[in-house]
C-alpha positions, 0 to 999 in steps of 0.5 A: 809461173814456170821457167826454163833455160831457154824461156819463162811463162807466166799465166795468160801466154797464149802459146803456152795454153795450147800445149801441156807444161813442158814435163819435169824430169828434175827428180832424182830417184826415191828409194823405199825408205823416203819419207812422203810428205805432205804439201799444202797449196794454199795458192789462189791463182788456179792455173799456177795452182793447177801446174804446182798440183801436177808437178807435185805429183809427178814425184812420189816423193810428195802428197800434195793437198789443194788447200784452196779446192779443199775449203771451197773457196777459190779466187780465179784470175789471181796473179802472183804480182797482187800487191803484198797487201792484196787480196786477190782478184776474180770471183769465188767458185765452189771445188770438188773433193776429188783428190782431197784427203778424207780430214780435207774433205767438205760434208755435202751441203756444207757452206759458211760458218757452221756456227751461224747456222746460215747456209751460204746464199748466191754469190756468197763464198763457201768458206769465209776466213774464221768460219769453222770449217776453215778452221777445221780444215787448216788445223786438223790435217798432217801438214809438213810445208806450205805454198802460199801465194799473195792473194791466199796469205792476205785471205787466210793468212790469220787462219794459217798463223793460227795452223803453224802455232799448232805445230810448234815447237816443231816448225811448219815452213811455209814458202812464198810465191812472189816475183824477185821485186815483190819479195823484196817489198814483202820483207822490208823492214819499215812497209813489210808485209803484216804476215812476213813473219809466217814466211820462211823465204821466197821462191821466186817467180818464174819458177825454175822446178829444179830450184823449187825442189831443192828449196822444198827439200831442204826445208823438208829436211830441217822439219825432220831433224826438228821432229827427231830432235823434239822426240829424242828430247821427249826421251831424254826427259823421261828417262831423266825423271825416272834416274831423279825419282829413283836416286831420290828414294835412294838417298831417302832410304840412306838417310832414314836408315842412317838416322836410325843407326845413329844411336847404336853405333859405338862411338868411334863409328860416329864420324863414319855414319856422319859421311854416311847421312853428308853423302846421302844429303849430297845426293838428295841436293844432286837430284834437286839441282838437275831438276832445277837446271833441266827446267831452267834449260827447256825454259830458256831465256824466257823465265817468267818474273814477277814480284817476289818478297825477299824477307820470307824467302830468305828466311825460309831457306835459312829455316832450312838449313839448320834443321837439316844440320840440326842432328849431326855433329858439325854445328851450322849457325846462320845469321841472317839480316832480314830486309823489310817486308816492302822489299820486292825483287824481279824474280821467278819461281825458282829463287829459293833454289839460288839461295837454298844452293849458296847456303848448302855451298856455305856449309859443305867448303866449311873447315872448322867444327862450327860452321858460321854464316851471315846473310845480309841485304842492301837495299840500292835505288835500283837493285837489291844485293844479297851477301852470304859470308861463310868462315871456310878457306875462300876461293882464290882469285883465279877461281872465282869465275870459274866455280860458276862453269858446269861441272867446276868444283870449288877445290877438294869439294865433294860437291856435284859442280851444278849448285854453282852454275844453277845459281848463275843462270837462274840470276842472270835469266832474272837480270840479275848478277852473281859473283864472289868477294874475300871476307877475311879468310872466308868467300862472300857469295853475292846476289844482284837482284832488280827491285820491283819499284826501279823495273 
C-alpha cells in the first residue's frame, strides 16, 4: 500500500506489523483560511483503509469519512490487486460510529434494507448494496472526494454513481486505488471496467503520501473552481433576468405611451415619434434575443429535437410581423409559400425565434417606403430549405459570413448584432445549416433544416 524511496510495503509484511506506519511529514503548513474538505473512504481492504484514515488525519487539512465503518459493512482481507471485475473477498463485519459524522451515522439496531422490514440475520450483511440505508448514507453527507478501491467500487459502485449524479454539474472526483497493471486493464478500451467512467484517475499502488496529496489537492482544487464558477453563473443569471424584466417593461412603457401620442402629434413630428416606437421595438427584440442565446448557451450542444410542423410556424411569425408594422408608416408586405402541413423538420422549441429574427432582420435593412418579403420552402429528400428574400441593399460577399459573428452588424444596422448569431446556433444545434444568397439587389436568408422522414 504505502511507499518510500528506500522501500514498499503492501498488506501482510510481517516486518512491517510490528512497528507503526512510518509518520508523514509531506504536509505543507495550513493557514486559517484553508478550506477542510471532506474525504470519502469507501476502501474495502481494512488495513489499507485503516493507514489511509490515519494519514488523513494527520493534516488538518482534510476531514476523512470511513464510507465502509459508516454502513457497517466491511469485507476484511481485500486486496487492492482484486480483479477489476471483483468483489472482494473475507467476511463482512459490523463498525462502530466512532469517528462517523452525525448524517453517517447508523440508528442502533439498524440492519438491512429498511423497506423490507427484515431485520438482518447471522451471517448477514448489515448494509446490502440498494438498501435504504445505503442510500441514505451515500446521498445525504458533504462529500468533495472519493477513494475508492476495487473491491468497494464492484459493491457499491451503482450506490456511488448514483452519489456522484447528485452532485452534478459540479464534479465529485473519485480516485481509484489500483496497482500500475491493474489500472491499466481498468480503462482499456475493449475489456475496460463497467464502472471506469466514475473514476477520474489512478493513484498508484504502493503509495508514495507525497504524490497522494498532490493528486488529492489538485483534484480538490478543481472541485472549488467549479463550485465558485457554478455560483457565479447563478449570479450572472439573475441579474441577467432582472436587466431583461426591467428593460422589457421599459420599452413597453415607450411603446404604449408612444402609440397614444400618435394621433397628437403635428405632422411634421410623424417621422420623430416613428424612430421613437422602431427603437422601442429594437429594444423589446433586444431582450427577447438574450433570453434566447442565454437558454441556448447553458443548454449547450444538446438541444432536445422533436418533430416540428413547419406550415404553422411559419405562418405565425409572418402573422407576427405585419401586425407589428401594421400602424406605422413603412409598409411591410410578406408572401409567404406555405409548405404542407406533412412537412416536419428536426427542431426544437425555439424555431420560431430563428424566423421571428430573419423576418425582423428583412424589415430593419429595407431602404424603400415599401418593404416586400417572400418565404418560400423547398422540400429536398433529406431536408427541408427555408428562403427569406427582402427588397433591401444585399450584403456584399465578404460579409456574408461575418453578419453571423456576435456583435456583427449588417452595414449601418441599428440592429443589437445577436439576431444573427442567435440564428445560427439554434440551427446548427438542430443540424441544420444557415447562410445568404444575392436576390437582385436584395439578400436571400436560407435555413437547411432535417426532414423528419430522412432522420
Amino acid at each position: 500500500m504505502w511507499g518510500s524511496p528506500g522501500r514498499t510495503w503492501q498488506a501482510g509484511d510481517a516486518e512491517h506489523e510490528q512497528a507503526s506506519p512510518p509518520p508523514v511529514d509531506d504536509f505543507a503548513p495550513v493557514s486559517r483560511a484553508t478550506p477542510v474538505s471532506r474525504i470519502l473512504l469507501l476502501v474495502a481492504h481494512d488495513r489499507n483503509r485503516t493507514l489511509l484514515a490515519d494519514w488523513f488525519d494527520d493534516s488538518p487539512r482534510y476531514d476523512v469519512v470511513d464510507g465502509i465503518a459508516a454502513l457497517g459493512d466491511g469485507p476484511a482481507g481485500a486486496s487492492d490487486e482484486t480483479a477489476p471485475n471483483g468483489s472482494g473477498s473475507g467476511t463482512s463485519a459490523a463498525r462502530s460510529n466512532s469517528g462517523v459524522p452525525p448524517e453517517w451515522q447508523r440508528s442502533d439496531g439498524d440492519g438491512g434494507d429498511s423497506d423490507s422490514g427484515d431485520a438482518a440475520g447471522p451471517g448477514r450483511d448489515a448494509a446490502e448494496p440498494g438498501s435504504t440505508k445505503m442510500i441514505t448514507a451515500l446521498g445525504e453527507a458533504t462529500v468533495d472526494l472519493c477513494l475508492v478501491d476495487f473491491a468497494a467500487l464492484g459493491r457499491y459502485g451503482a450506490q456511488l454513481e448514483r452519489r456522484i449524479e447528485r452532485d452534478r454539474p459540479l464534479p465529485l472526483p473519485c480516485l481509484l486505488l489500483a496497482s500500475e497493471a491493474a489500472g491499466r486493464r481498468f480503462f482499456a478500451a475493449e475489456q475496460g471496467h463497467e464502472r471506469s467512467h466514475l473514476v477520474d484517475d489512478v493513484i498508484t499502488t504502493p503509495v508514495e503520501p507525497a504524490l497522494l496529496d498532490r493528486r488529492v489537492r489538485a483534484y480538490l482544487g478543481l472541485r472549488r473552481q467549479a463550485s465558485e464558477l457554478d455560483r457565479r453563473h447563478e449570479q450572472l443569471s439573475l441579474l441577467a433576468q432582472v436587466l431583461r424584466h426591467d428593460i422589457a417593461n421599459a420599452a413597453t412603457v415607450v411603446t404604449g405611451w408612444g402609440e397614444v401620442l400618435r394621433g397628437e402629434v403635428s405632422p411634421d413630428g410623424v417621422e420623430a415619434l416613428e424612430r421613437v416606437l422602431r427603437g422601442g421595438q429594437r429594444i423589446t427584440e433586444l431582450v427577447e434575443n438574450s433570453r434566447d442565446l442565454t437558454k441556448l448557451i447553458e443548454a449547450g450542444h444538446d438541444l432536445e429535437t422533436e418533430a416540428l410542423a413547419l406550415g404553422p410556424i411559419l405562418r405565425t411569425e409572418v402573422d407576427a410581423i405585419e401586425r407589428a408594422h401594421a400602424s406605422t408608416t413603412q409598409r411591410v408586405t410578406v408572401d409567404l409559400d406555405a409548405p404542407p402541413s406533412t412537412v416536419e423538420v428536426v427542431a426544437g422549441g425555439m424555431l420560431p425565434s430563428v424566423f421571428a429574427n430573419l423576418l425582423s432582420n428583412a424589415v430593419r435593412h429595407g431602404d424603400t417606403e415599401t418593404v416586400e418579403i417572400s418565404v418560400a420552402v423547398e422540400s429536398g429528400p433529406s431536408e427541408v430549405v427555408v428562403r427569406v428574400t427582402d427588397n433591401g441593399p444585399g450584403i456584399p460577399d465578404e460579409q456574408k459570413e461575418r453578419v453571423f459573428e456576435p456583435a456583427t452588424k449588417r452595414g449601418d444596422s441599428p440592429g443589437d448584432g445577436l439576431g444573427l448569431s442567435l440564428v445560427r446556433r439554434l440551427v446548427e444545434s438542430y443540424g441544420g445549416r444557415v447562410w445568404f444568397e444575392d436576390a437582385g439587389g436584395g439578400a436571400v436568408a436560407c435555413v437547411a433544416l432535417r426532414r423528419v422522414d430522412a432522420r
